[in-house]
DRENTOR-690002 format. One record per residue (C-alpha): residue in one letter; z, y, x. Coordinates in steps of 0.05 Angstrom, whole numbers, padded with zeros to 5 digits, always signed. Layout:
% residues N
AZYX/...
END
This chain:
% residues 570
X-00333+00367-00650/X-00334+00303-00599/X-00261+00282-00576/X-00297+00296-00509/X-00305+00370-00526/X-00248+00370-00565/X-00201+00364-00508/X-00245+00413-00460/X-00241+00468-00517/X-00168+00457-00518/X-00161+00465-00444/X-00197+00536-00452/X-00146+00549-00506/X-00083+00534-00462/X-00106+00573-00413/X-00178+00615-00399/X-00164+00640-00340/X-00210+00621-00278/X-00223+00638-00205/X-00296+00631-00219/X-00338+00616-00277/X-00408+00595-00263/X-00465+00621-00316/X-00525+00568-00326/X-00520+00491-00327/X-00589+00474-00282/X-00579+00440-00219/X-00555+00497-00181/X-00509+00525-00219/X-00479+00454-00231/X-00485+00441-00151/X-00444+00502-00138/X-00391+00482-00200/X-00386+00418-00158/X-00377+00455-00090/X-00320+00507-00112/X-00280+00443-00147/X-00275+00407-00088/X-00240+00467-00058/X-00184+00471-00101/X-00203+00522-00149/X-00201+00518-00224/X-00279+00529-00237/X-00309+00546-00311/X-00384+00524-00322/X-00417+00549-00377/X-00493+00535-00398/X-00522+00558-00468/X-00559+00502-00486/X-00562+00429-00462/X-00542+00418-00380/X-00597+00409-00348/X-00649+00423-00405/X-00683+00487-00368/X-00726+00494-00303/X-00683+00433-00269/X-00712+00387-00325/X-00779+00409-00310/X-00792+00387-00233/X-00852+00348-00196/X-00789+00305-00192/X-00808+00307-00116/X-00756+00311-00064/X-00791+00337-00003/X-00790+00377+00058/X-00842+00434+00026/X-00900+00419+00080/X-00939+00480+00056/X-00877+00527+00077/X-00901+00517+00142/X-00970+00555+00129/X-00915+00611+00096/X-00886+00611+00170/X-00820+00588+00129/X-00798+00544+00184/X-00724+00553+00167/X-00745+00531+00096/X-00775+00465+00116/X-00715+00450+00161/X-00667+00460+00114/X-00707+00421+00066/X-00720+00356+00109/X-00646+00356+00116/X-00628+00361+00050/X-00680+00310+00033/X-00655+00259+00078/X-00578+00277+00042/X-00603+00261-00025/X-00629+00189+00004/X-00573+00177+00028/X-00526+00210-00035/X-00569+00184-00088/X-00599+00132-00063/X-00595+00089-00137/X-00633+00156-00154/X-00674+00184-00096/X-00724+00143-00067/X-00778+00137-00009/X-00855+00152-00033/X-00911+00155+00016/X-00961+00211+00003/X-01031+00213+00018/X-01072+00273+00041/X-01145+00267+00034/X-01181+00316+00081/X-01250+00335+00073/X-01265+00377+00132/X-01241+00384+00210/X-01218+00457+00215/X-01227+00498+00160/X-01148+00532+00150/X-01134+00544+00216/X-01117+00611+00203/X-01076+00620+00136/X-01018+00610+00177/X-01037+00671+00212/X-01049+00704+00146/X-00988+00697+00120/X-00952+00725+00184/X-00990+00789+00183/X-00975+00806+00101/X-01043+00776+00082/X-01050+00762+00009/X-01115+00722-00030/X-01127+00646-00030/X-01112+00606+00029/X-01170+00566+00059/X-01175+00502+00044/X-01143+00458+00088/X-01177+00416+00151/X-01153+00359+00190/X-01130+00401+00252/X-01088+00444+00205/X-01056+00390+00178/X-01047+00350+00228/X-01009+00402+00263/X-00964+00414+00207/X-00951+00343+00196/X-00927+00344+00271/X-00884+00391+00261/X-00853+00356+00202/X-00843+00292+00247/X-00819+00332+00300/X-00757+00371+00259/X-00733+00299+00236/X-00736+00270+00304/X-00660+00268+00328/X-00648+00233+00243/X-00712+00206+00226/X-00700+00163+00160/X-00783+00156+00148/X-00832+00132+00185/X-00880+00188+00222/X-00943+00207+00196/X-01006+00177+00209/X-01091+00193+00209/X-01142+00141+00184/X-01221+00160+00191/X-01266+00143+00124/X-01273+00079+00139/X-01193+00058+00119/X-01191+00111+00080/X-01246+00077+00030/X-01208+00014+00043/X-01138+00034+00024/X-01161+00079-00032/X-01233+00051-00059/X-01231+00106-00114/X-01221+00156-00078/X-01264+00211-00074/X-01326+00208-00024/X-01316+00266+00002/X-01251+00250+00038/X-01272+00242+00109/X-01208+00237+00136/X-01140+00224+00100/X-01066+00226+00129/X-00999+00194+00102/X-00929+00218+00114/X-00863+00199+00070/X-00830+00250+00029/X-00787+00230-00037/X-00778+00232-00099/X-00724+00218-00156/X-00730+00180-00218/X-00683+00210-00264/X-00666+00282-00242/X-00626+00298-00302/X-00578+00246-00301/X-00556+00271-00229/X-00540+00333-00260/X-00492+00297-00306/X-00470+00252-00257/X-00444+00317-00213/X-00405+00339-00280/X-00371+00273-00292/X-00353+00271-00211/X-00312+00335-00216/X-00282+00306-00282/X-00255+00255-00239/X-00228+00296-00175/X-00220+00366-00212/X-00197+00349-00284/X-00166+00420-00289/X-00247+00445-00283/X-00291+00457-00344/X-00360+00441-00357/X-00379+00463-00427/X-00451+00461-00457/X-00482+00500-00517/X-00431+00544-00494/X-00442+00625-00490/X-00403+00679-00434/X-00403+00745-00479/X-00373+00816-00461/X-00318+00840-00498/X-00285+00910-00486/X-00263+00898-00415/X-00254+00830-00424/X-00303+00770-00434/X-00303+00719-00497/X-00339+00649-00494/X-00375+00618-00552/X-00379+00547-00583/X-00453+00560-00610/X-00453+00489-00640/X-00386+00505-00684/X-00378+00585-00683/X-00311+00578-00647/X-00291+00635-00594/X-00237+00634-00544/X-00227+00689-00487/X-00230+00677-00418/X-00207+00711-00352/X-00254+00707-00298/X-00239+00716-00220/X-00320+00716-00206/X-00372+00698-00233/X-00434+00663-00201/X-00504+00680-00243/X-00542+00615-00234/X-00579+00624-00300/X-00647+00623-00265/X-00703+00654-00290/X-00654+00689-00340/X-00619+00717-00282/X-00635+00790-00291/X-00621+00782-00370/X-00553+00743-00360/X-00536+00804-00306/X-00535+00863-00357/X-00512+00820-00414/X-00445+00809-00366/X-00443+00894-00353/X-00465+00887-00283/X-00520+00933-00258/X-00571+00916-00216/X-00636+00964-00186/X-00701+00931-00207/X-00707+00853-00230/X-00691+00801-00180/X-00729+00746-00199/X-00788+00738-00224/X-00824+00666-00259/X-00877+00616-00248/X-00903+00573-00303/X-00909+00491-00275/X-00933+00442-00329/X-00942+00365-00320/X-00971+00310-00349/X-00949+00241-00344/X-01006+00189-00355/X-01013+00113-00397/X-01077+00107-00350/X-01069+00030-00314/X-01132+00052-00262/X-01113+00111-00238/X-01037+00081-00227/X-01066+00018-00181/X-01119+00066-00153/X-01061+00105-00116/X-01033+00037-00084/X-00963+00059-00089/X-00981+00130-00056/X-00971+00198-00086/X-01037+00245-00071/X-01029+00309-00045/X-01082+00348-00057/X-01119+00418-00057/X-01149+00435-00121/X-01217+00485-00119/X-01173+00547-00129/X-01133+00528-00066/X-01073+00507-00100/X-01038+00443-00088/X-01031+00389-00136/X-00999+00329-00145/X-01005+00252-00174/X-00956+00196-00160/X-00933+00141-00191/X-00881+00156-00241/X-00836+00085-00260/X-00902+00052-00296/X-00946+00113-00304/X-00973+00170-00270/X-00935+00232-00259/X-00996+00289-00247/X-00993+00362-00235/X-00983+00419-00230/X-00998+00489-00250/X-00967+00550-00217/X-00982+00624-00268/X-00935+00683-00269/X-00898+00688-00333/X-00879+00768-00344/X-00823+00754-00389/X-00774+00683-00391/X-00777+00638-00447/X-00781+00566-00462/X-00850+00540-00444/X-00898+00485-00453/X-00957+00453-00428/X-01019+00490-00454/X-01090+00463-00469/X-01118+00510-00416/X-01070+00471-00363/X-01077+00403-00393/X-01157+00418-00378/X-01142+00444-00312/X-01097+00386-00281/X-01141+00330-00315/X-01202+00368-00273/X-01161+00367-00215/X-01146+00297-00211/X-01218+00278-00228/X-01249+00314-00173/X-01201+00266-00117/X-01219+00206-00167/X-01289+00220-00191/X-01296+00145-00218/X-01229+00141-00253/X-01241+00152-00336/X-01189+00214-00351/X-01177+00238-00421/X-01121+00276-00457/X-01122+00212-00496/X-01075+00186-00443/X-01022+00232-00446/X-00955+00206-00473/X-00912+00272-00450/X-00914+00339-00425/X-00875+00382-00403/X-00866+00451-00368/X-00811+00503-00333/X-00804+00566-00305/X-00797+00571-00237/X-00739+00618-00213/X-00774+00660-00148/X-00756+00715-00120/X-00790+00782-00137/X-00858+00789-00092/X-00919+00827-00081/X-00955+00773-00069/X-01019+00755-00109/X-01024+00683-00097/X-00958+00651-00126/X-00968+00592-00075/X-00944+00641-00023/X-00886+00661-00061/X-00828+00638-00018/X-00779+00588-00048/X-00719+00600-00001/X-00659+00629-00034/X-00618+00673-00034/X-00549+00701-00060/X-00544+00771-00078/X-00469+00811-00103/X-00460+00859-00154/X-00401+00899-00157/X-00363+00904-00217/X-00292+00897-00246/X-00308+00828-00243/X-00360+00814-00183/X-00426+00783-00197/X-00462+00733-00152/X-00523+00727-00176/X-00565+00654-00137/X-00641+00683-00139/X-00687+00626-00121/X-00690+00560-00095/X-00715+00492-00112/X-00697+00428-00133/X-00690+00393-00065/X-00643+00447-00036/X-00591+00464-00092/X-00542+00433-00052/X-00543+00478+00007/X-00557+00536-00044/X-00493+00516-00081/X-00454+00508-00011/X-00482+00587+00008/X-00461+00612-00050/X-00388+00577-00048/X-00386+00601+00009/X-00390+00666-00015/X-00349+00668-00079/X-00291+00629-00024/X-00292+00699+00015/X-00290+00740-00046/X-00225+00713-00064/X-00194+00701+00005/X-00204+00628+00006/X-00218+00572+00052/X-00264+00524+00054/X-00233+00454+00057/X-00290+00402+00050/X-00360+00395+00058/X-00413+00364+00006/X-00469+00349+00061/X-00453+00273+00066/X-00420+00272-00013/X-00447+00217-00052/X-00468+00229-00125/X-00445+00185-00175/X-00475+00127-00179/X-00498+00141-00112/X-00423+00115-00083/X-00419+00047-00055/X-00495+00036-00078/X-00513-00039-00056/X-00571-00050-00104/X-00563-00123-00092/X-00490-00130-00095/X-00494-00092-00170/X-00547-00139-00192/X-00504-00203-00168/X-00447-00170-00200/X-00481-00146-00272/X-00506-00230-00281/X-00436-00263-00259/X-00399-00223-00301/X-00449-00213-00358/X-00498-00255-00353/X-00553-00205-00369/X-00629-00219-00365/X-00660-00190-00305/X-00703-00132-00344/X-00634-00104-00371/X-00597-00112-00300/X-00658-00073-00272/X-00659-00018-00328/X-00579-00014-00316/X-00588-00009-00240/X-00646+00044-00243/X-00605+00091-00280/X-00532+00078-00267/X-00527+00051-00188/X-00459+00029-00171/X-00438+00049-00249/X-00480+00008-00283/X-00425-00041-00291/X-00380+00009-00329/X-00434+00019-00368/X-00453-00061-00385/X-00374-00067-00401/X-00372-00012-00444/X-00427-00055-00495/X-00401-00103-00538/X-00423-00170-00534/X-00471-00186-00596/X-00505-00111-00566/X-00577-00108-00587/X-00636-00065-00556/X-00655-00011-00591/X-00732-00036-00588/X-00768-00084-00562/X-00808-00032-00527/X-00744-00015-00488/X-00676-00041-00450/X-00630+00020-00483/X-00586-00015-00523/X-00545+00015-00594/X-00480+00000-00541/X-00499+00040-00484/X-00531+00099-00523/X-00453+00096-00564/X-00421+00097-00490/X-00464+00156-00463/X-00450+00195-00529/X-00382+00187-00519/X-00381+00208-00440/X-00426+00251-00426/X-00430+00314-00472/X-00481+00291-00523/X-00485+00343-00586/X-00558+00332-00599/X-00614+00272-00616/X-00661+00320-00566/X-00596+00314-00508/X-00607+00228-00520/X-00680+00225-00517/X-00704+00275-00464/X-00639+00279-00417/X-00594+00226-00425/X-00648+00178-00427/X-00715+00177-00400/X-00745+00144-00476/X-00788+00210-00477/X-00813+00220-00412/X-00825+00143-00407/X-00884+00152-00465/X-00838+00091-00503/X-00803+00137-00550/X-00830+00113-00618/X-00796+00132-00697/X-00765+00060-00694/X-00728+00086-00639/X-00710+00153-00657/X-00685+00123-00718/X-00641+00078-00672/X-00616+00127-00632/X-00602+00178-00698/X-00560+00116-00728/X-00517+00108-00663/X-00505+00187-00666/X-00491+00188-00734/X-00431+00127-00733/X-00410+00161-00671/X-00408+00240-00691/X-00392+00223-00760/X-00452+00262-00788/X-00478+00259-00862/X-00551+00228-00885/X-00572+00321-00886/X-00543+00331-00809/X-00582+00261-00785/X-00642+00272-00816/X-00642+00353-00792/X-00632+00329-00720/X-00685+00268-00735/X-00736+00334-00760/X-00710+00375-00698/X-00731+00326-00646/X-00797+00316-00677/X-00816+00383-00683/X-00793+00388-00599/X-00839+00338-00588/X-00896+00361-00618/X-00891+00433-00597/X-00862+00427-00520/X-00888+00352-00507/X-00952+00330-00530/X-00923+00272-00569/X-00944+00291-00651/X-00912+00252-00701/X-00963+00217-00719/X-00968+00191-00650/X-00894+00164-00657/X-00903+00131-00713/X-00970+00099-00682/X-00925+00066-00622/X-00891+00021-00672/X-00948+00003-00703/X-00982-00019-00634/X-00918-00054-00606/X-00929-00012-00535/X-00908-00065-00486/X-00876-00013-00437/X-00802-00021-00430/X-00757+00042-00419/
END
């Protein structure tokens, strides 16, 4: 056990009582662990396997306004969304950035009425979307962020800038639009940024991963599931946020509930080595209808292509990945806006897929599913508040609604706000500054300074001071350095090689993650867990195999990196 855990397992020992202990360690539930700290009560968060690891690892990594609500009539929705979206700029903005979307439009007026479908109960496949449609929506968008506006307003271009802004694009765009959304580079590390924020103001607060919340008699237990270790705990309320394993997580606790409350959607994404299609969308994400009517997605994604995505009820919740049958179907997607562009699975260097937490519905295209949220209470000798929905963008006002909540359960009052919080590394952000900073006082070359900056914002110096001075890089395919991987093992809850490479890093996702460097990274975990040459080796195996069967990435393809010296640095 880490020192780091160490000491939060004795703090449950001491004492396990809490006025609310928070089930599932995805971005909501860690948003609303943030929210109660900062009013004063002692808060317990508990997540079974790595933070962050579920659906909130598994995002478009877009951090947007939901455009298509509008169609849904969800006008509440979008407004909360903009707002929230304009928070995280300005919260995260070392995290959170600007990214100008293109709609291409192929026809004048075709959608008009799925708006009007929606408000009278009507299920099926929307029409595909014209120019009036969307230019009507995008007005709307403008007009909700007019009295804030942080992005520019949208704008219309005919075929003939179209073709000049976007040569491959497809010929059958006769019109295309751009607005600004966002989108964030490294959503996990926000989660764990929130954690290590209420370290700081709430140290009496509890954030434990690989951690288990188990009935005992009248009482509950919680379980280490890395070392076996139990401890019982006393909780005021608890606040499901466990997602699509809401429903499980609510009879597993001895609450009772009529019927399921949420039900799953299945999105997978690829992310692209393809240096045409990346230039081809001249900085610009596409947002675009596929032939089914669904919308897809492709943006640039650091220095590849982030493309997706698919949306397919899942009946029962489990840990997914990307299947052939959706590799096929995104790949067709994206050729059909750029018909010239060569596309091949060959390109893939990750995959990756989530669940979707919605709320139960009737409806039979899951593109009309709302994503609002919601927070619903089950009585109980120890009350239940179970978060059913939402999305990435919003879990801060989800968290906030269901503080709220558990504050009134227990006769409490609010005493601060999160709205204009900043996150982290968010605090103080002056990119500049940092990077003046980071080569006065450690003369770093400009790729590491930018990889620090990227990842850590106003931290980044903590980070560079916590390496030691003959610290070497991992790679020369990447920036990580044997240091900083030693520094985030030590700070930030790291039990597993899978926690370094797909969460507390972005080697993975980044397509640079080769065997040199999970060899690195096994070594630095090894000195700093103390492991033997059987436990090193069994989490070298374990990562592999996650890789191969949730990722795309084979073994033999890691081993291939080193051999071809990819020049992409992570």
């Amino acid at each position: 056990m880490s020192d780091q855990r160490d000491t939060q397992w004795q703090a449950l020992v001491r004492d396990g009582a809490f006025d609310v202990v928070v089930v599932g360690g995805g971005v909501n539930g860690i948003g609303t662990y943030r929210d109660l700290a900062l009013q004063g009560l002692r808060v317990l968060l508990v997540e079974r396997n790595d933070f962050a690891s579920g659906c909130s690892a598994a995002p478009s990594r877009m951090i947007h306004g939901g455009l298509r609500y509008l169609e849904n009539g969800e006008f509440d929705l979008v407004r909360e969304s903009l707002r929230e979206r304009d928070a995280l700029l300005e919260n995260a903005p070392h995290m959170v950035y600007p990214l100008p979307t293109l709609i291409p439009i192929t026809s004048m007026f075709s959608g008009m009425f799925n708006s009007m479908a929606s408000f009278v109960g009507a299920g099926g496949t929307p029409a595909r979307r014209g120019a009036v449609p969307i230019k009507l929506g995008l007005a709307l968008y403008d007009w909700i962020t007019r009295k804030r506006r942080m992005l520019p307003r949208h704008r219309f271009a005919g075929a003939e800038r179209t073709r000049r802004d976007w040569p491959k694009l497809t010929r059958m765009a006769k019109f295309s639009a751009v607005y600004h959304d966002a989108w964030i580079g490294f959503p996990e590390r926000l989660c764990l940024e929130m954690i290590a924020d209420v370290a700081r103001f709430a140290p009496g607060c509890v954030a434990l991963n690989y951690a288990e919340i188990r009935r005992n008699g009248q009482g509950f237990d919680l379980r280490c599931t890395r070392r076996g270790a139990e401890v019982p705990i006393v909780p005021g309320l608890i606040v499901n946020a466990t997602g699509a394993w809401l429903d499980e997580t609510v009879s597993s606790l001895g609450a009772r509930a009529e019927g399921r409350m949420v039900e799953g959607t299945k999105g997978s994404h690829l992310i692209l080595e393809n240096p045409e299609l990346l230039s081809a969308l001249n900085g610009h994400m596409a947002y675009f209808e596929n032939e089914d009517g669904r919308v897809c997605i492709v943006f640039p994604f650091h220095d590849r292509v982030l493309a997706g995505s698919t949306d397919i009820r899942v009946a029962d919740p489990t840990r997914v990945r990307c299947e052939p049958e959706e590799t096929a179907y995104i790949l067709a997607s994206l050729q059909r806006i750029f018909p010239e562009i060569a596309l091949d699975p060959r390109q893939i260097v990750f995959s990756y897929s989530g669940i979707r937490p919605l709320p139960k519905s009737d409806q039979d295209f899951t593109g009309r599913i709302s994503r609002g949220h919601d927070v619903r209470v089950l009585r109980g000798d120890v009350t239940q508040l179970c978060m059913i929905g939402g999305k990435w963008t919003t879990f801060r006002a989800f968290a906030e609604q269901a503080a709220d909540l558990a504050l009134a359960e227990l006769g409490r009052s609010r005493r601060t706000g999160t709205l204009g919080r900043q996150i982290g590394g968010g605090a103080k952000f002056d990119a500049k500054a940092t990077e003046q900073d980071l080569q006065r006082e450690f003369a770093l070359p400009p790729g590491r300074i930018r990889h620090l900056i990227a990842r850590y914002g106003s931290h980044a110096a903590t980070v560079a001071a916590a390496c030691p001075p003959d610290d070497a890089r991992l790679a020369p395919t990447t920036f990580y350095t044997t240091g900083e991987i030693a520094h985030l093992i030590r700070t930030e809850q790291v039990e597993t090689l899978c926690d370094l490479a797909l969460r507390r890093t972005d080697l993975a996702i980044s397509g640079v993650l080769s065997m040199r460097i999970i060899t690195a990274l096994a070594a630095v975990l090894c000195r700093e867990r103390g492991l033997t040459t059987e436990q090193t080796e069994r989490q070298i195996t374990n990562l592999v195999q996650d890789l191969d069967h949730y990722h795309s990435v084979t073994a033999e393809t890691l081993k291939l990196r080193d051999t071809q010296g990819n020049t992409k640095c992570a």
